[in-house]
N, C-alpha and C positions, 0 to 999 in steps of 0.2 A: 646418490648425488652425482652430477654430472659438471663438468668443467666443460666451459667455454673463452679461451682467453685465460686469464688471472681471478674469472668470477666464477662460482661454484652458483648451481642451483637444482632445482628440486626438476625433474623430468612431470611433467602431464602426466595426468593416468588418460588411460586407453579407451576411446568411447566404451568400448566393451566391458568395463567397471563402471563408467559414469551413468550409461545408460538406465540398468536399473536402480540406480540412487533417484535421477530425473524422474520417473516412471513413480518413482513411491512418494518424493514431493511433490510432482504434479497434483497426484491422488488427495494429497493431505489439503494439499493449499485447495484446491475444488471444494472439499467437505466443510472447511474453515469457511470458504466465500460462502457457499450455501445457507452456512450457520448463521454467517454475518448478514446476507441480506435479510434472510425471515428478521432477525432484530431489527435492521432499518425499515424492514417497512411496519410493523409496531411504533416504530418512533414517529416514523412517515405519518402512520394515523391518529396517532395521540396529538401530532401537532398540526393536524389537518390538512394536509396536501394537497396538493390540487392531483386529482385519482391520475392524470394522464402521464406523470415523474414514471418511469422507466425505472423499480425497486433495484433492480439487477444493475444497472447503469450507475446508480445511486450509490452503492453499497462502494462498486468499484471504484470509485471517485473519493469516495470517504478514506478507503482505506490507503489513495492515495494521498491525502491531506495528512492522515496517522505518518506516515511514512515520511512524509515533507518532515513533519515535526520533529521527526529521531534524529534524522537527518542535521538540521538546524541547531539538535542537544549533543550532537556528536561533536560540530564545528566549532563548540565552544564558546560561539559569536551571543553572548546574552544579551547584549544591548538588542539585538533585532527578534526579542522574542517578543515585548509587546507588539511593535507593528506585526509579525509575523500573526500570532493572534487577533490583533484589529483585521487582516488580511481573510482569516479565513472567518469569521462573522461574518463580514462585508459577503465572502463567497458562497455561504451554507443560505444567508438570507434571500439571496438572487435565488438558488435555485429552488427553492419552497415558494420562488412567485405563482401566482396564476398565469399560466400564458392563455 
């Protein structure tokens, strides 16, 4: 621990330790997206897509929508989880239009 002032705190670790932690979640989180889009685009064509949706694009958008959601469960805020919900219908539906 390290004092600055009257406040104590924790010093950074050194690129030099962070680096290969980066390097090994980078790798995990790649295999994870990879896993996850082969499943959206199965979803993709069970619900009939129009072929020209960007599966890769897709996926990554979804898992940003997951993430909104944890997000939203963390803040504690329960009143805005139906609209939050109305919110992402309204959005998963637009992007399964035909353009």
């Amino acid at each position: 621990r390290k004092r600055l002032g009257d406040a104590e705190y924790e010093p950074s670790p050194s690129p030099s330790t962070i680096r290969p932690l980066l390097k090994k979640s980078k790798k995990a989180r790649l295999k994870a997206a990879t896993t996850w889009q082969k499943l959206c685009k199965l979803l993709l064509i069970k619900v009939g897509y129009a072929p020209d949706i960007n599966v890769r694009a897709f996926s990554y958008w979804q898992q940003g929508m997951f993430f909104g959601h944890k997000l939203l469960d963390i803040s504690g805020e329960d009143d805005l989880k139906d609209p939050w919900n109305e919110i992402a219908v309204i959005a998963f539906r637009a992007f399964l239009q035909p353009r």
